[in-house]
C-alpha positions in Angstrom: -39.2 -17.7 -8.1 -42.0 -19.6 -9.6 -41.4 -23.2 -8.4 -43.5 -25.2 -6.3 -47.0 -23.4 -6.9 -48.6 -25.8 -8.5 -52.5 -26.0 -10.3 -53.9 -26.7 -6.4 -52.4 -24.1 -5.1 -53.2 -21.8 -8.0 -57.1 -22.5 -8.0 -58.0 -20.7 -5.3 -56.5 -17.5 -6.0 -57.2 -17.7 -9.7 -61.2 -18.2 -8.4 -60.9 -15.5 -5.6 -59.6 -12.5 -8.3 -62.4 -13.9 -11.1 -64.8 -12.5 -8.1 -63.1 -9.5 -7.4 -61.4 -8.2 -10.4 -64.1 -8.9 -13.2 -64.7 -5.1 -12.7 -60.7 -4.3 -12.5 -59.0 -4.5 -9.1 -60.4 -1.9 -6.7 -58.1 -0.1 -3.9 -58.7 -3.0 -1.4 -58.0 -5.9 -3.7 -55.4 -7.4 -6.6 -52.2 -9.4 -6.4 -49.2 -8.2 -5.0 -46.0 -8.1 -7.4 -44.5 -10.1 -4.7 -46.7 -12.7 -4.3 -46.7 -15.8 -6.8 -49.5 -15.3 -8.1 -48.4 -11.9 -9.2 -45.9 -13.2 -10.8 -47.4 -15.6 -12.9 -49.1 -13.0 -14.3 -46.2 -10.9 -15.1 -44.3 -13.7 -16.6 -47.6 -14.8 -19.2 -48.0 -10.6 -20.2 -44.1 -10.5 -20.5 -44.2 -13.5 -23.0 -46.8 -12.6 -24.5 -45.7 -9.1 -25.7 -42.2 -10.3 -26.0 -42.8 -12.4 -29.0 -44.6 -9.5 -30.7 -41.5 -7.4 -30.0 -39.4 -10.2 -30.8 -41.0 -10.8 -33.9 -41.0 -6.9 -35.0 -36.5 -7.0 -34.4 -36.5 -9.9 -36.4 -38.5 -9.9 -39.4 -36.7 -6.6 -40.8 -32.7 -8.9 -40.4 -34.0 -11.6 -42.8 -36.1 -9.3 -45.3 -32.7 -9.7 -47.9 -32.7 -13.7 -47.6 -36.3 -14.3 -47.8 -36.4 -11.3 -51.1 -34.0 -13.8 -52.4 -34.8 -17.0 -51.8 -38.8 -16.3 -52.5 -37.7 -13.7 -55.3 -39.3 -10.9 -54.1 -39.5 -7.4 -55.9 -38.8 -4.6 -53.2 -42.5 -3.7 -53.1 -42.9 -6.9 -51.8 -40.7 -7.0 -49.2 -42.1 -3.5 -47.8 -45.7 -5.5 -47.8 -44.0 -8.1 -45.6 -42.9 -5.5 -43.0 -45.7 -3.3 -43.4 -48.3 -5.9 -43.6 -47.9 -6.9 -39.9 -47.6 -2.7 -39.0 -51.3 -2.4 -40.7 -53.2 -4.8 -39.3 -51.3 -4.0 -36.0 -51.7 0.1 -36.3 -55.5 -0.1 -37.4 -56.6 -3.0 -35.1 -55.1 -2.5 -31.7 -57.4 0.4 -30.2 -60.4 -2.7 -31.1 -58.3 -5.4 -29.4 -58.3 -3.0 -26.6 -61.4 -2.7 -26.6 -62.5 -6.5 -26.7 -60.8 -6.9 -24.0 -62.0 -4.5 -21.9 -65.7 -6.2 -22.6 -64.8 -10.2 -22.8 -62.4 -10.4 -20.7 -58.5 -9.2 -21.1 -57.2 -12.9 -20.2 -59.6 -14.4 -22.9 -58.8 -11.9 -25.8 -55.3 -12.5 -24.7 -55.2 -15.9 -25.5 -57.1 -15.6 -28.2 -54.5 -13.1 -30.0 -51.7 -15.3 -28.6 -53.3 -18.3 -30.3 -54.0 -16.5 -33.6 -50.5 -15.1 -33.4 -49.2 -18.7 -33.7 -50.8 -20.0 -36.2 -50.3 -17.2 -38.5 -46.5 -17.4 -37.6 -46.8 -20.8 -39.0 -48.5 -19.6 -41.7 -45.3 -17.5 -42.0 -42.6 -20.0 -41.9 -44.4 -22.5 -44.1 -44.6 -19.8 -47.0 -44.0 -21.3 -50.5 -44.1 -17.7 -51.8 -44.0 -13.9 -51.1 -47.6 -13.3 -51.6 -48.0 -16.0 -49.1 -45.7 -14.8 -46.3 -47.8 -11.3 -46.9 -50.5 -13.0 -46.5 -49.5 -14.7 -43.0 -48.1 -11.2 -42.0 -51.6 -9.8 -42.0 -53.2 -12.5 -40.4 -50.0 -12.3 -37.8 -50.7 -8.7 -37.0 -54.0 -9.3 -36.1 -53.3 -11.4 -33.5 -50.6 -9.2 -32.3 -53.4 -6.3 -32.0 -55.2 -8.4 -29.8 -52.6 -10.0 -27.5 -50.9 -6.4 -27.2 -53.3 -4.0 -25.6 -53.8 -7.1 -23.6 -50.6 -7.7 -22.1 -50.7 -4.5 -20.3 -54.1 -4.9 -19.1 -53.8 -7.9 -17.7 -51.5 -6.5 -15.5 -53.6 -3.1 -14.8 -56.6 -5.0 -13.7 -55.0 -7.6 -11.7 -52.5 -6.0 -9.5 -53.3 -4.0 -6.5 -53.1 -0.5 -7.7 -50.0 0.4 -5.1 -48.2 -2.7 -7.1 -49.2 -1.8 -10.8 -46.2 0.8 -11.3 -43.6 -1.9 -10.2 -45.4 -4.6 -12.4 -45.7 -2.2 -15.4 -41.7 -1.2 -15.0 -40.5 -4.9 -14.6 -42.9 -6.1 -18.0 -41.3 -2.8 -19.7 -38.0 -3.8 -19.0 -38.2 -7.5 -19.2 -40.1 -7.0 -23.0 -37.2 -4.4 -23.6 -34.7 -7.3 -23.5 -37.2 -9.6 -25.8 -36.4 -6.7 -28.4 -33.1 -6.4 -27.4 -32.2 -10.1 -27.8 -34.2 -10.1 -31.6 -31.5 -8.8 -33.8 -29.2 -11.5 -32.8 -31.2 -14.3 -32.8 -32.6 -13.1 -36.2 -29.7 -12.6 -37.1 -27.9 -16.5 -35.8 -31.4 -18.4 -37.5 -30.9 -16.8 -41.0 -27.3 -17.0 -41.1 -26.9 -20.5 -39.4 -30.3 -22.1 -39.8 -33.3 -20.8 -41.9 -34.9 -17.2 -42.3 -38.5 -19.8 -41.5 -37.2 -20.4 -37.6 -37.7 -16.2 -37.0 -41.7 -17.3 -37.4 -41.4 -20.7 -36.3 -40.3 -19.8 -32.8 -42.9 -18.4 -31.7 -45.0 -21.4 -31.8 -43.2 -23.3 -28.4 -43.4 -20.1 -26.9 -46.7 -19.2 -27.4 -47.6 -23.0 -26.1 -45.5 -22.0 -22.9 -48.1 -18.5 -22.5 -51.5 -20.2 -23.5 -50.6 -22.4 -20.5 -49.3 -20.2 -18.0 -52.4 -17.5 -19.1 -55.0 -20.2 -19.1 -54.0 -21.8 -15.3 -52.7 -18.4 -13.3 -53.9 -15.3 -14.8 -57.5 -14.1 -13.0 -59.8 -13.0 -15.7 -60.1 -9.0 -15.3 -63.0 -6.6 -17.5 -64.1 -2.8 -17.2 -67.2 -2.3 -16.4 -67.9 1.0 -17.2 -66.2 0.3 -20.7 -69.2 2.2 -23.1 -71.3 -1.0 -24.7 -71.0 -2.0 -28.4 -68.3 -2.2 -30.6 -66.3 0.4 -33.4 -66.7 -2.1 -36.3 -67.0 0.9 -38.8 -64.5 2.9 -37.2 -62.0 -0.2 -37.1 -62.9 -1.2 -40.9 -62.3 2.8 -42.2 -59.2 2.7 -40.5 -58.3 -0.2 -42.3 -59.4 1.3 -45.5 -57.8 4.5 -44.5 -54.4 2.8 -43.5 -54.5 0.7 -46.4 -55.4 2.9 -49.0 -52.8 5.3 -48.6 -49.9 2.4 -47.9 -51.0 0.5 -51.2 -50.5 3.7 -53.3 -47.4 4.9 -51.8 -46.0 0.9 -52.3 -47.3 0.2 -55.6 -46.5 3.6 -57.1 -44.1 2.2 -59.7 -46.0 -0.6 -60.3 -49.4 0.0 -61.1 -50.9 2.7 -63.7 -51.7 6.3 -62.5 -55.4 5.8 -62.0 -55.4 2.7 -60.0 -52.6 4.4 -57.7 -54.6 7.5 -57.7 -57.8 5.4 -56.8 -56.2 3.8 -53.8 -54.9 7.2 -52.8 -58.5 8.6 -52.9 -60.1 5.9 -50.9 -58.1 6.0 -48.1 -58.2 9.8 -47.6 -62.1 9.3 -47.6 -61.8 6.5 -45.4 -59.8 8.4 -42.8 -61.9 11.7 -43.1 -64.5 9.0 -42.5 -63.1 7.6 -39.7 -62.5 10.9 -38.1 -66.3 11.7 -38.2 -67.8 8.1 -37.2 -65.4 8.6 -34.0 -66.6 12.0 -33.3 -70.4 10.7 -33.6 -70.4 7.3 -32.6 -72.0 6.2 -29.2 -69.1 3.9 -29.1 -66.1 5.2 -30.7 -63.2 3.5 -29.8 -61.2 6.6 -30.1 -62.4 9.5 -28.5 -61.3 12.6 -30.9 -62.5 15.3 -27.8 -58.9 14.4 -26.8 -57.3 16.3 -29.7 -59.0 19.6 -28.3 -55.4 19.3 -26.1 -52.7 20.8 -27.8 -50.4 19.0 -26.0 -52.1 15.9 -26.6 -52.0 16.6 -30.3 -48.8 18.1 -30.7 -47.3 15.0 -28.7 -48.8 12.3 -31.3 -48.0 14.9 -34.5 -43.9 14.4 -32.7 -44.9 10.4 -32.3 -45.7 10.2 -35.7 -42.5 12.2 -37.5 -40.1 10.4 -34.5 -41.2 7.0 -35.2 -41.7 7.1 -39.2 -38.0 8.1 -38.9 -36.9 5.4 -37.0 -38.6 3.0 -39.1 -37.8 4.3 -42.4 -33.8 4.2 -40.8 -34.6 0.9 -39.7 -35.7 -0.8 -42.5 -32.9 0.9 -44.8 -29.8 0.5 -42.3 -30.2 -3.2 -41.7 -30.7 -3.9 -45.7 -27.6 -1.4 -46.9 -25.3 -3.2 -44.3 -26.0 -6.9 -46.3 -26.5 -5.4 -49.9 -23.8 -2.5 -49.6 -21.2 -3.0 -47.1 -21.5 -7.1 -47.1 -22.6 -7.9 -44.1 -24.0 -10.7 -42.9 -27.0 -11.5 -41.2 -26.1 -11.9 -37.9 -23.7 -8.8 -38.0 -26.3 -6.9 -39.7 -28.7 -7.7 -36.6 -26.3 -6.8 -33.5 -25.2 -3.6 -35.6 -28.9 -1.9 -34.1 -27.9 -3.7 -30.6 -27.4 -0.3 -28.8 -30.2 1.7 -29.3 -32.1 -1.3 -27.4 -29.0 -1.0 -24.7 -29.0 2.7 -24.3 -33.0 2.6 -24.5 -32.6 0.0 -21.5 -30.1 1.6 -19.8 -30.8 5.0 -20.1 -34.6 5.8 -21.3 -35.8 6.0 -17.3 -33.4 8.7 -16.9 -35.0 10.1 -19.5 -38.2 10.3 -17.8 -36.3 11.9 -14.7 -35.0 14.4 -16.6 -38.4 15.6 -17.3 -39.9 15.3 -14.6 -37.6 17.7 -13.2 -37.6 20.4 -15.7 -40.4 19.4 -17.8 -40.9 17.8 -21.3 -40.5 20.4 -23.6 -37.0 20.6 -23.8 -36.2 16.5 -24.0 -38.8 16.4 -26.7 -37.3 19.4 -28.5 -33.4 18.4 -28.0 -34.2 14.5 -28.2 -34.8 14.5 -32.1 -32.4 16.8 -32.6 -29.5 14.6 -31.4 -31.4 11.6 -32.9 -30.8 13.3 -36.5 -27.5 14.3 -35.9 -27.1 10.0 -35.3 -28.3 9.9 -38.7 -26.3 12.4 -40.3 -23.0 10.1 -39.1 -24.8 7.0 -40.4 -25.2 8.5 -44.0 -21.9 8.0 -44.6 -22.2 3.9 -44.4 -21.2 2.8 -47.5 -19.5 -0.4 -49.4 -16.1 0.0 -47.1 -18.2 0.5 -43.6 -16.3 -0.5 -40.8 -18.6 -1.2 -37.7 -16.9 0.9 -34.9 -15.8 3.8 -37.1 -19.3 4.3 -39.8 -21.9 2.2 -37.9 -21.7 2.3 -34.2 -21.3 6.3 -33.8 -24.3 7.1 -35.3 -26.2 4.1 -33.9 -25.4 5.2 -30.9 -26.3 8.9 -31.2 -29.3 8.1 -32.0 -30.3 5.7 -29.5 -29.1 8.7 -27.0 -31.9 10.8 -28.9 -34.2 8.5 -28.2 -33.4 7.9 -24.7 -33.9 11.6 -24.3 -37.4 12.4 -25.8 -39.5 8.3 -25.6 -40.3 8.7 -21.9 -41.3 12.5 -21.7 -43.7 11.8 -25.0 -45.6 8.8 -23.6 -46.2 10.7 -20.3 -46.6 13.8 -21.5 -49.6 12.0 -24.1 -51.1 10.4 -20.7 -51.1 13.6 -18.5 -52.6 15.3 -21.4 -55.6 13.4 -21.3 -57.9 12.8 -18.1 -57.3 10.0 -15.9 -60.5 7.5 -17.2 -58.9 8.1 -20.9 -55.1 7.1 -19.7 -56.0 3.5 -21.8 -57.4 5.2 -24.9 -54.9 8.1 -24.6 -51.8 5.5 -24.5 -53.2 3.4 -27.6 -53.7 6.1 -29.6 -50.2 6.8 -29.4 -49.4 3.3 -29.7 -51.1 3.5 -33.1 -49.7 6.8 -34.6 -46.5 5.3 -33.5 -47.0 1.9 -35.7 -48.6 4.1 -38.5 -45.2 6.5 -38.8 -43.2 3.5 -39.3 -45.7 1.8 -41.8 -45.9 5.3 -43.9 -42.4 5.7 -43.7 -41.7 2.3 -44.7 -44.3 2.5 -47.8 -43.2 5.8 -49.0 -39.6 5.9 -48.8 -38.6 3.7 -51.2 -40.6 5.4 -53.8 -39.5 8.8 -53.1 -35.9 8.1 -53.6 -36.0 6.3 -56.2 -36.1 2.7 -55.3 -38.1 -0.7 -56.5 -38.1 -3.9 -58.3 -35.1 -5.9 -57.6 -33.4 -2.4 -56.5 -32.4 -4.2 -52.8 -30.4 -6.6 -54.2 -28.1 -4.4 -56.4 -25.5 -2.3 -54.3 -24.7 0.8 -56.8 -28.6 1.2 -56.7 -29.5 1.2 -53.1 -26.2 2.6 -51.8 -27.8 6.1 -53.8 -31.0 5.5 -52.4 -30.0 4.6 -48.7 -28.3 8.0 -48.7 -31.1 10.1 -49.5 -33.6 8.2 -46.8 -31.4 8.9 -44.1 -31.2 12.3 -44.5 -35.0 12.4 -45.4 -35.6 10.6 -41.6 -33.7 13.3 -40.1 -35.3 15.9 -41.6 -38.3 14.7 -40.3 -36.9 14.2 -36.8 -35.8 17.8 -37.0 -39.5 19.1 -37.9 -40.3 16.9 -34.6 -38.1 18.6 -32.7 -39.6 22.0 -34.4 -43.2 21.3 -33.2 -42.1 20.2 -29.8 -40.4 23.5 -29.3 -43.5 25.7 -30.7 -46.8 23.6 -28.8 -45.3 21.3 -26.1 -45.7 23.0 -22.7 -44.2 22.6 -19.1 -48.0 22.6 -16.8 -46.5 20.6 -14.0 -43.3 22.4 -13.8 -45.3 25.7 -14.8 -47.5 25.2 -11.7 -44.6 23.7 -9.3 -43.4 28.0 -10.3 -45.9 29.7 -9.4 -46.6 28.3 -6.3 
């Protein structure tokens, strides 16, 4: 597909599309998905956003070997999830917005870079503070190489193109997660818990080079002028405020957890007036006047704090409790990427035909009724009877509601807010799973060296999983009471 097109065949395109598509490709130009060229592109976005999803299936399989061979407390080893999720969930509308004003190729490369050498930073950690450390940084960069992938795509394809070229990088980046639990899984189990960093440093070589030699440089013009540095730095605060109290709850004394509580409710009630009065607010809060729009990301937020709460406890219970190894531990999540694959555009189908209400109401529904099978995993487990019935239930649930809410979140908000619209959701998707990841432990019970002793977590694992699908039932609750039907609603009356 890609052979034979060579750096002087490549130069002239690349030089032709700089002209045209500085201001984002316009009806009569952009690459063709079937065209080399076009295809360069997908492959460097595909990469690119593959080794953050990559990276985020990973990480979570060899949290119980790196707790024990850097002798982590559990605190730490939420910090080393959620440390990537914050930097992620508060940075990523910015990235976006870089982007959109330097150039999405350049900030790109530039996240893609930083994402390397903070993955090194990763898997030459002496220490757990370290690796937290690295995880930060490594979020950062995956906030700017994220929004990036996609846009790369949306300004250099010809707009009758882009849905074709969006589809193949979702699919294609699908099996990137897909393929993360088992190669998590093989490196800690045959090799070293480091390798899940340090292979994303050939990889990222492999994008810089395709990014930097066949992928035209694309802006917005009409993107508003200055940047949201208070509104990115409160979210921080915000983000971080709340995720350090819920984490270090047993650790610390009442006032400092009380403090950090305190300052990052100010710094989002902050955040929420800076955006509504800034003259460049990188999001725009108008688009909550929708109660679609804001019912959908309330539902993103309970849906996806439940999936990472179950996440994060599943994958640890099989290696503490039922004795699992890595690598078994890793494929045990395999098919809610399959059915997501397989299944998720069907999804979509399904409401366009009769609407999203119903797949958002029904789809958490049957995603907690996955969980309610998986509470009974326990020391015995077997994989086909305990495990892979609720796994797959689940991932059915998910498949149901995941296409309906991210289109139902885009045709909620006007067409010149579809970017903003879609990372908002992108980052009340990333914040559920960071909450849920920082507050969970805490609530039932857990901390210290709790991971590492079965009787312990075993008690605590079952009161999280039915905690997650209480909250996937309340989604599936405020779907039902404010998601509406205006396509199909229309479609009715005329």
């Amino acid at each position: 597909m890609l052979r034979g097109h060579g750096p002087s065949n490549s130069a002239r395109p690349k030089r032709l599309m700089s002209d045209h598509a500085v201001g984002g490709a316009g009806a009569g130009s952009g690459l063709r998905y079937s065209s080399s060229a076009g295809r360069w592109v997908l492959v460097a976005a595909v990469l690119g956003s593959g080794m953050a999803l990559l990276d985020g299936t990973v990480v979570n399989v060899a949290l119980r070997t790196i707790g024990r061979d850097l002798d982590a407390s559990l605190a730490q080893l939420q910090w080393i999830s959620n440390g990537y999720l914050l930097s992620l969930a508060s940075l990523i509308l910015l990235g976006g917005s870089l982007g959109d004003h330097f150039g999405r190729r350049r900030i790109f490369v530039v996240g893609v870079v930083w994402f390397a050498l903070a993955s090194l930073a990763c898997g030459a950690a002496s220490n757990a503070d370290q690796l937290i450390a690295a995880r930060l940084l490594q979020g950062v960069g995956a906030a700017l190489l994220t929004p990036g992938s996609l846009a790369m795509i949306q300004g250099s394809f010809h707009p009758a193109e882009r849905a074709r070229a969006i589809g193949a990088w979702s699919g294609l980046g699908g099996i990137a997660a897909a393929i993360g639990p088992f190669v998590g899984g093989y490196l800690v189990e045959f090799a070293s818990w480091r390798w899940v960093f340090l292979l994303n440093l050939p990889l990222a070589v492999v994008t810089i080079v395709i990014a930097q030699q066949h992928v035209p440089e694309t802006r917005n013009p009409e993107s508003v002028p200055g940047f949201d540095v208070l509104g990115a730095v409160l979210g921080i605060l915000g983000l971080a405020g709340v995720t350090f109290a819920l984490i270090q709850s047993e650790t610390l004394p009442v006032w400092a957890v009380v403090g950090s509580a305190v300052v990052g409710v100010v710094s989002f009630v902050a955040f929420v007036l800076v955006e509504r009065s800034s003259a460049h607010a990188m999001m725009s809060t108008s688009l909550f006047a929708s109660r679609q729009f804001s019912a959908a990301n309330l539902m993103t937020l309970l849906v996806y704090a439940a999936l990472g709460g179950v996440i994060f406890f599943l994958v640890l219970q099989l290696q503490t409790v039922a004795d699992y190894g890595a690598l078994k531990a890793g494929l045990a999540t395999l098919p809610i990427t399959v059915v997501m694959l397989f299944l998720a555009a069907r999804g979509g189908q399904l409401a366009v035909r009769i609407g999203p209400r119903i797949p958002m109401t029904f789809g958490p529904f049957v995603c907690a009724a996955g969980l309610v099978l998986l509470s009974g995993v326990g020391a015995d487990a077997s994989y086909w009877l305990d495990v892979f019935p609720g796994v797959t239930v689940f991932a059915l649930g998910l498949a149901l509601l995941v296409a309906p809410l991210t289109s139902t979140v885009l045709a909620a908000a006007p067409d010149r807010n579809a970017g903003v619209a879609s990372g908002i959701n992108n980052a009340v998707a990333r914040a559920g799973s960071l909450l849920a990841v920082a507050a969970l432990p805490a609530a039932v019970g857990l901390s210290g060296a709790d991971y590492a002793r079965p009787s312990a977590f075993d008690a605590g694992y079952d009161r999280a999983v039915w905690i997650s699908a209480a909250m996937l039932v309340v989604g599936g609750v405020v779907s039902w009471l404010f998601i509406r039907n205006p396509l199909v609603e229309r479609r009715e009356q005329v």
